[in-house]
ZADREN-630087 format. One line per field, with one value per residue (C-alpha): residue number from 1; x, y, z. Coordinates in steps of 0.001 Angstrom, whole numbers, plus 500000, padded with zeros to 6 digits. Example, Ala and Ser with C-alpha at 12.3 -4.5 7.8 and 13.67 -1.06 7.14 Angstrom:
% ZADREN-630087
i: [1,2]
x: [512300,513670]
y: [495500,498940]
z: [507800,507140]
This chain:
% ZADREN-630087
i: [1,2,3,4,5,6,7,8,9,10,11,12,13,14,15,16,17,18,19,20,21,22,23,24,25,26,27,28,29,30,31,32,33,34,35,36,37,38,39,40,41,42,43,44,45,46,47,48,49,50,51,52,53,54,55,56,57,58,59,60,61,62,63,64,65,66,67,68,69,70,71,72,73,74,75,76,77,78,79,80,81,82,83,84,85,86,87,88,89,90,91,92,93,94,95,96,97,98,99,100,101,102,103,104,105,106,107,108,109,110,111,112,113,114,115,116,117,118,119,120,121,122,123,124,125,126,127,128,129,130,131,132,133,134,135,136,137,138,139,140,141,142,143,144,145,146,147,148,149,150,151,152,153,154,155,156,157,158,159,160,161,162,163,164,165,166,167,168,169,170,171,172,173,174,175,176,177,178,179,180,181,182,183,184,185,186,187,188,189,190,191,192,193,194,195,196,197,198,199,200,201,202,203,204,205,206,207,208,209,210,211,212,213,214,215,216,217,218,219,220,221,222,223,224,225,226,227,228,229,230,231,232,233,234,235,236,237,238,239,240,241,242,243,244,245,246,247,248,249,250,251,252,253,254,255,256,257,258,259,260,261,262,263,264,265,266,267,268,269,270,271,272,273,274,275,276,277,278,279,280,281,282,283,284,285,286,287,288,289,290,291,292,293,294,295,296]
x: [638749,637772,637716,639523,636987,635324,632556,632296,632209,628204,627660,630802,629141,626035,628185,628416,624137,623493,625949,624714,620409,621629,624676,624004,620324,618401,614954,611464,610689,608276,606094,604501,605980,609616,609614,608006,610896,613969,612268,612405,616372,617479,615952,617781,621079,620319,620033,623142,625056,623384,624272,627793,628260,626821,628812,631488,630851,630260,633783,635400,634479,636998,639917,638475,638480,642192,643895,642044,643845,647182,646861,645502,648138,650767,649892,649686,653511,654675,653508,655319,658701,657958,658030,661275,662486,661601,663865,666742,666217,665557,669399,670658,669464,669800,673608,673936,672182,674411,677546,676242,675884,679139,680405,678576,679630,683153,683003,680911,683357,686144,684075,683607,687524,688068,685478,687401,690799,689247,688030,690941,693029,690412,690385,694511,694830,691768,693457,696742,694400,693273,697150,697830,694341,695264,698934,697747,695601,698243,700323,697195,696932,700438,700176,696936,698565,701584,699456,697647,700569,702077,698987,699052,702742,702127,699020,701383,703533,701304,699425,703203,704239,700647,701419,704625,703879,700967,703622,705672,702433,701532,705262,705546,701969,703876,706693,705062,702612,705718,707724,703892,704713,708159,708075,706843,710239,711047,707760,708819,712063,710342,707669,710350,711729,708541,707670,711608,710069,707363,708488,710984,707637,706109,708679,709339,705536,705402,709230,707054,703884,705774,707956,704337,703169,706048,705702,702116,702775,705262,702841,700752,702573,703760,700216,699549,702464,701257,697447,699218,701345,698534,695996,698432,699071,695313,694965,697818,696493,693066,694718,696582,693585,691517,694238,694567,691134,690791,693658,692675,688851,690648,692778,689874,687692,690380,691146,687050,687677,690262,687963,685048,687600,688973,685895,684536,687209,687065,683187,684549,687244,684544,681870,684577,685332,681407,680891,684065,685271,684470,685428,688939,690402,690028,691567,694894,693293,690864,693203,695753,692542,691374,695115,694989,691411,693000,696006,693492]
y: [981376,982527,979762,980228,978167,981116,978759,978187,981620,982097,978819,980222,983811,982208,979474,982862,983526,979294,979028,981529,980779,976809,975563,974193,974586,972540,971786,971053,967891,966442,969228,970153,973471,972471,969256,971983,974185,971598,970108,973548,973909,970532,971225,974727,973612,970458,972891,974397,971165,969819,972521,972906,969216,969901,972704,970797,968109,971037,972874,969161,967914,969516,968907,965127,964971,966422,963934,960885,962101,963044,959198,957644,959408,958207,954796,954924,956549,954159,950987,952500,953065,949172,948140,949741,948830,945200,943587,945298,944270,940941,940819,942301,939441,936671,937665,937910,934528,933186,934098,933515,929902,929508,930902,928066,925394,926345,926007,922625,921079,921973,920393,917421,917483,917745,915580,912479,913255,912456,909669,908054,909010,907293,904234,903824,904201,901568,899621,900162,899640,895954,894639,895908,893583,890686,890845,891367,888189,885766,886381,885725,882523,881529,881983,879771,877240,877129,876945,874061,872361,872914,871525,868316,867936,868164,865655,863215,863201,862641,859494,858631,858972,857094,854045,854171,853914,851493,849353,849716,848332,845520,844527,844790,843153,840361,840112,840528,837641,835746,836673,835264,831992,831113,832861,835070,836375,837241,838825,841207,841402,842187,844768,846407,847235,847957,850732,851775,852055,853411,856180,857043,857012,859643,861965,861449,861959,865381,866534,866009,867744,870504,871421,871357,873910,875924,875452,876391,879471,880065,880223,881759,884989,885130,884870,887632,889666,889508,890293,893465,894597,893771,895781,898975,898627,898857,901892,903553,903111,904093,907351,908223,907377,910077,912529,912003,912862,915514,917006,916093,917803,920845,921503,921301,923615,925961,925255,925865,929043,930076,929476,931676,934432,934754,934686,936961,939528,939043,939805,943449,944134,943906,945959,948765,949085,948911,951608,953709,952893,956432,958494,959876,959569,955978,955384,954117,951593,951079,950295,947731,946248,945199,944306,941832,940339,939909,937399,935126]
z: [095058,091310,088953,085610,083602,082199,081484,084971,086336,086461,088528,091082,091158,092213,095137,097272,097714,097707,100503,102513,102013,102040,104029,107427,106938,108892,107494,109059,106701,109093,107835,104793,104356,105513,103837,100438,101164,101227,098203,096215,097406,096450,093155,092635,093708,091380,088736,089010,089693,085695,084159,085600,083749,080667,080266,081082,078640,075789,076280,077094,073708,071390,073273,073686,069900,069977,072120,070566,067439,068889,070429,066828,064888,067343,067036,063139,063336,065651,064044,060857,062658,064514,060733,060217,063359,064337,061149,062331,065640,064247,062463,065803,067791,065181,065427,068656,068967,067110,068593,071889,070067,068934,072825,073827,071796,072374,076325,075378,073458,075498,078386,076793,075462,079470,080355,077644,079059,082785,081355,079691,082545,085214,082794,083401,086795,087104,084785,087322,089931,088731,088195,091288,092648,090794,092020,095793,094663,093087,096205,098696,096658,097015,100316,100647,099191,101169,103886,102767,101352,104929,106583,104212,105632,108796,108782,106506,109763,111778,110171,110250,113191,114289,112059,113140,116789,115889,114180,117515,120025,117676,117771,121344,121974,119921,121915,125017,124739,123109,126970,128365,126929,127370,131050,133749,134028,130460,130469,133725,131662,128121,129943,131443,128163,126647,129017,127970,124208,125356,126518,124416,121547,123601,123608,120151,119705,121817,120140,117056,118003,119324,115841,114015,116706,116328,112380,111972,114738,111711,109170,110500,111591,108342,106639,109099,108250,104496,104891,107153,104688,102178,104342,104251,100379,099859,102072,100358,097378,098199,099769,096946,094629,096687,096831,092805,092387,094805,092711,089133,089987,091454,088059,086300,087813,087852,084081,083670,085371,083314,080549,081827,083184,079326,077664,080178,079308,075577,075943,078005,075418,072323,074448,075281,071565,070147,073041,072896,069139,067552,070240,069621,072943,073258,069386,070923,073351,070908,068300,070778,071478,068252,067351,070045,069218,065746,067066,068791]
């Protein structure tokens, strides 16, 4: 191969005769005369190999010079057009901050205008929500206190029906040791119809005990029938609360995407007319376009 470094072309001329007294050469260093000889090579080929480089270095240097200029000169023209550059580019992105901004504090305050109406509208249907409590409440308590007042009836009757049978011993206790003293048969006589009375008192007393079972079994199927229809109220109401706000959270995620969807377009329609304004082919759709931006 000939080199077309013209500088060059004395070292390559010689590369032919080095190669040939030089390459796979194996020298006698162990001795003085081969150890003389490979000394005497490495020095010529040495030789060549220093001057190749400073020859290098020499015809290097000019066009070293030249492209630290063409670099400097660069540098000085492009920190000029920076300085012309960079406070445009400064207006460009203040503005677009700041309609970016104002994007923002649109969807923001319609967020928080959506955000007040949940609000307000969770604050009624608690406030629903609570009448409907305290009603459910006031008719628990009513029915407490029929039961209680039912209860105090029914031990009323009873102490009555005790004192009255109380009243009925003593009088026949009376009687009977009256019978004891006049005579052992008016006493047969008088127990006779005592165990009569008797009787008759204990079937009053279980008649009596049986219309307060059946009266409190009474009560209490119907305290039962309203803590049912109480229990089903509650889980109506917590079914249609859930449904509500399963609903409510739906339309507003679809209003938000609404929102994003318009904004999203109005963003496309004012990048196809900075992009495609001042070609003539797009002037119609250009043209509608703006005419709509203009009505919003």
């Amino acid at each position: 191969m000939t080199t077309e470094i013209i500088e060059y072309s004395k070292t390559e001329a010689a590369l032919s005769d080095l190669a040939q007294r030089y390459k796979g050469v194996i020298f006698d260093v162990t001795t003085r005369e081969g150890m003389q000889t490979a000394i005497k090579g490495r020095a010529e080929l040495r030789t060549y190999r220093v001057n190749l480089e400073k020859t290098r270095v020499e015809i290097k240097a000019p066009a070293l010079k030249r492209t630290q200029q063409i670099d400097s000169e660069a540098r000085r023209i492009t920190a000029e057009l920076l300085a012309l550059e960079t406070p445009i580019d400064e207006q460009i992105k203040k503005e677009e901050k700041r309609k970016e901004d104002e994007k923002n504090a649109a969807i923001r305050a319609e967020q928080e205008k959506i955000a007040a109406e949940e609000r307000a509208k969770k604050e009624a249907e608690e406030k629903r929500m609570a009448e409907e409590r305290a009603e459910i409440a006031r008719k628990q308590a009513e029915i407490v206190a029929a039961e209680k007042a039912a209860r105090e009836k029914i031990e009323a009757e009873e102490r009555a029906a005790r004192a009255r049978i109380e009243e009925q011993e003593r009088a026949a206790r009376l009687e009977r040791e009256e019978a004891d003293r006049k005579a052992r048969l008016e006493r047969e006589r008088l127990e006779a119809e005592y165990k009569a009375k008797e009787d008759a008192a204990r079937a009053a007393r279980i008649a009596e005990e049986n219309r307060i079972r059946e009266e409190q079994a009474k009560i209490d199927a119907e305290r039962r029938a309203v803590e049912e229809a109480a229990r089903k109220q509650r889980e109506e109401v917590e079914a249609k609360e859930r449904a509500d706000r399963l609903a409510q959270e739906e339309k507003q995620r679809a209003k938000m995407r609404e929102q994003a969807e318009l904004m999203d377009g109005m963003d496309m329609l004012q990048e196809f007319v900075r992009r495609f304004g001042k070609r003539d082919e797009f002037k119609f759709v250009v043209d509608a376009i703006n005419k709509y931006l203009r009505k919003l």
